[in-house]
C-alpha angles and dihedrals in degrees: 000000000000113000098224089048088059118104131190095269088065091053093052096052082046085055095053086044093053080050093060096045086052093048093049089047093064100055103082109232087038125097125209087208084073098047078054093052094045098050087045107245106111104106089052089049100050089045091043078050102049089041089062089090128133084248081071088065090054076048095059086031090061115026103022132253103287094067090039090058093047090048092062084037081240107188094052081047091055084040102055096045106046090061082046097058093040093057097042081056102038094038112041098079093036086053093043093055091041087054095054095039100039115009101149093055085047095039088047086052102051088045088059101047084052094050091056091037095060089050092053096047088049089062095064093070094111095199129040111281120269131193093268096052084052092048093054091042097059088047097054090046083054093047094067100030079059100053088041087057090048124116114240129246144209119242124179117247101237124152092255099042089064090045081057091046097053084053089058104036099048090054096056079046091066092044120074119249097006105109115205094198086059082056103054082047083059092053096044086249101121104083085046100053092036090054087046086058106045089045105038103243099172097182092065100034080057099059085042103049082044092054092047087049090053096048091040090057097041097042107037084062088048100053087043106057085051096062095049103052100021102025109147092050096050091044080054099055089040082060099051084046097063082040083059095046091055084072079055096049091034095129106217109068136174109224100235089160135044129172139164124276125217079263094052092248118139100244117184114244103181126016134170127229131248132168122273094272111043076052096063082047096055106036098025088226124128102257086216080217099173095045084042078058088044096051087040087053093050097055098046086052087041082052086044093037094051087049097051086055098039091050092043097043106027125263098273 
């Protein structure tokens, strides 16, 4: 949409769009970059992106504020944002206590969105597939798989580790399927971001939010430049890389890895995942298999729902 034509209406629906990517960036095994896709506003996101170069500042040198603004599309990116960083801050606590209390029925949801997501993104392919596009496909697919499968580590943290780790994990933000916050998990960053959230540390929210800058700047251009001149390969290997999620999202899950939380409570870190019944063998616990199906359900229509509008209104 035309950024003049926008009202405040629009930048309202692009806030609570920016709430569920934020939303989506704190679960561990979930990608804002496919909350992004899903609402539609993924190609807008990854251009406003690649436009936030120091070239932008010649632009409002030269030629004054209101055509720089215009340049990094600035108002969708506050926007944006701004949903992102209230729902990291209003969310976090309120995901982190669905996922202990509930986590099958979270688990199921997130499945189903994914599910929907990878049939959407498949439409994109704008020619046949061809091997190539298979091959990238699979290894995407085993990408993530890969990482998911990953032991998790202990980093220290220090002010410019967690400028290293929002590097990382804003990257894996802009890709589908690729959480950032299961990243940080990896590094043994997630308690930490998620206690400098909660509490306010700002040293070390500041080396994060630079870092996320850095890598925003560095990898939206990236990612960019490959759709353009190799887009139906890339569209490909974003596709295997929601296939590979859904091993992340899978909700019955044997617990491998435990460590300590900031509180001093065991927290699984890495899990592998069995079928509903050898679940209730293992753990003991019900495997609430038919409202897993329901939740799973309800994401995959939330996914349909989104595009309909999306499709019928703009993708605004």
């Amino acid at each position: 949409m035309n950024q003049s034509k926008r009202t405040i209406k629009d930048y309202a629906v692009i806030t609570l769009k920016g709430m569920a990517m934020g939303a989506a960036d704190v679960v561990p095994g979930v990608s804002g970059g496919t909350i992004a896709f899903i609402t539609g506003i993924y190609d807008e996101f990854l251009g406003a992106l690649k436009n936030c170069t120091p070239a932008a500042l010649l632009i409002w040198k030269q030629k004054g504020f209101t055509v720089f603004w215009q340049h990094i599309n600035g108002s969708f990116l506050v926007a944006l944002f701004t949903g992102i960083l209230l729902s990291i801050k209003t969310f976090a606590a309120i995901i982190e206590h669905a996922l202990r209390a509930h986590p099958i029925w979270v688990w199921a949801f997130f499945f189903g969105l994914i599910i929907a997501s990878i049939v959407l993104l498949a439409r994109h392919m704008t020619q046949r597939w061809r091997v190539r596009d298979i091959v990238a496909l699979l290894l995407g697919a085993a990408l993530v798989a890969g990482i998911s499968l990953a032991a998790p580590t202990q980093l220290p943290g220090h002010w410019w580790v967690m400028f290293l780790g929002g590097f990382i994990a804003i990257c894996a933000m802009i890709l589908p399927g690729i959480s950032g916050s299961f990243l940080l998990l990896l590094m043994g960053l997630y308690p930490v971001f998620l206690g400098a959230v909660n509490h306010l540390e700002w040293d070390l929210l500041i080396s994060f939010g630079a870092g996320a800058v850095c890598g925003l700047m560095v990898f939206s251009r990236a990612l960019s430049w490959l759709l353009n001149h190799y887009h139906q390969v890339t569209v490909a290997t974003l596709t295997g890389f929601l296939v590979g999620s859904l091993n992340v999202t899978w909700p019955w899950k044997e617990p491998v890895v435990t460590m300590l939380n900031r509180h001093g409570e065991e927290v699984v870190v890495q899990s592998s995942n069995v079928l509903p019944a050898q679940f209730a063998t293992v753990t003991g616990q019900s495997p609430d298999t038919l409202l897993a199906i329901t939740f799973a359900i309800a994401g995959v229509m939330l996914v349909l729902i989104a595009e309909f509008f999306a499709s019928k209104f703009g993708k605004s």
